[in-house]
C-alpha positions, 0 to 999 in steps of 0.5 A: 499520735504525738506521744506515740511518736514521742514514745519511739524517739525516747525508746531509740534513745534508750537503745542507742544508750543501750547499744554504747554499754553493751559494745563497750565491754562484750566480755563483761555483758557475756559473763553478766548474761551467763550470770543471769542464766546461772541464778535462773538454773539455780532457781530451776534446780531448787524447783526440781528439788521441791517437785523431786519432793513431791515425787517422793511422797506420791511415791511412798503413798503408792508404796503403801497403797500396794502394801495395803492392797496385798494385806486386804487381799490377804485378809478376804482370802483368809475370811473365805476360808473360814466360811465368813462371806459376809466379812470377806464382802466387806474386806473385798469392797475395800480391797476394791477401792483400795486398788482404785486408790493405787491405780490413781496413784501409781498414774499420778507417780508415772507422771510425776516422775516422766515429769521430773526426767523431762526437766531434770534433762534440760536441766542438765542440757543447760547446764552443759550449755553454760559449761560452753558458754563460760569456756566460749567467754574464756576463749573470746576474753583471750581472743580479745585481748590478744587481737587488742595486744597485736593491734598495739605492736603494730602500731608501735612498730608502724611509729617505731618507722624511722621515716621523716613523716614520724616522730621518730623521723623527726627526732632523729633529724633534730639528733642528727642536726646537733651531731653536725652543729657540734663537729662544725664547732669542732672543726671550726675550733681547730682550724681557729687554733693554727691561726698566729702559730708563726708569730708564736714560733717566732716569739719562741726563736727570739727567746731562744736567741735572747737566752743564747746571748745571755749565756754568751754575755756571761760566758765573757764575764766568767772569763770562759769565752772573750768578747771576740770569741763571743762576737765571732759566735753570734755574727755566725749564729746570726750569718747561718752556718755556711758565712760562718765557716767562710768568715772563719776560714778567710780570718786564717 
């Protein structure tokens, strides 16, 4: 009882290995299984050839048993003629086992030969059989790889899903926050840069009067403006157009 039950566990272990290799490839056990029945027919065509043999040699005995036959009734006949009784007895008693002779091997030949047609048929139905099968084993391999293909895209159209619960979704937030990081920055660098823009512009004005006054002063020196001249210039530069028209007017 033990080992029996022991026995049965070992066997549905076995069957269960078994069952993990024959699902793993489908198409790979298929073509092994036609294999398997290819080398079989093979075997059973040489077996054909070697009884077709025998149905020759059964068949050529019949061939020279009625060869026979016909020469021993020739022969008889032609001693009866010729009035030799006793000769053609012999030769019509041989004539007689000669042609029990042919009627067991003309019995023999009808059976071989139903024989070799039987088989010779299923034969050929087998073949006609693993002519289906391999196509079969064809049209799956592609069914399979095909159903294994589409699986594929759909899955990676499903991930391809530009959805927050994605990788890609994912990835695309972290894209898009450094998009907004960087125009932050931007935006913040130009702002940043109008900051002191006045007293720039101011600098700017008190060189361009540092510079005027310079020229004015060397003016002077060169004779080409007097110092009066000059002064009158730079209070109404520094007065604005409107005083200096008044100052002037008034000193005429």
């Amino acid at each position: 009882m033990i080992l029996e039950k022991l026995w049965s566990t070992v066997r549905a272990q076995l069957n269960k290995i078994a069952n993990v290799f024959w699902e793993a490839d489908p198409i790979a056990q298929m073509q092994y299984e036609h294999d398997v029945a290819v080398e079989q027919l093979k075997e059973g065509r040489q077996g054909l050839e070697m009884y077709r043999g025998l149905v020759e040699r059964v068949k050529r005995q019949a061939a020279a048993g009625r060869a026979h036959v016909k020469k021993l009734e020739a022969e008889t006949k032609a001693y009866l003629k010729a009035g030799e009784r006793e000769t053609a007895a012999k030769f019509a008693l041989e004539l007689q086992k000669a042609k029990q002779e042919l009627g067991a091997n003309e019995e023999q030949l009808q059976m071989h030969e139903t024989a070799y047609e039987n088989n010779l048929k299923k034969i050929k139905h087998a073949s006609g059989q693993l002519a289906k099968v391999r196509d079969q084993i064809r049209k799956y391999d592609a069914e399979l790889k095909m159903s294994a293909a589409e699986a594929e895209v759909a899955a990676l159209v499903q991930s391809f899903d530009l959805n927050v619960t994605t990788d890609f979704g994912q990835l695309e937030q972290v894209i898009q926050g450094k998009i907004d990081h960087n125009r932050g920055r931007a935006r913040v660098a130009a702002d940043l840069s109008s900051e002191g823009l006045q007293e720039v512009e101011a600098e700017e004005r008190m060189q361009e009067a540092l510079a005027e006054d310079a020229l004015s002063q060397f003016e002077v020196e060169l004779g080409l403006r007097s110092p009066e001249t000059s002064a009158i210039a730079d209070t109404a530069k520094d007065l604005g157009p409107a005083v200096a028209d008044e100052s002037i007017t008034e000193q005429n």
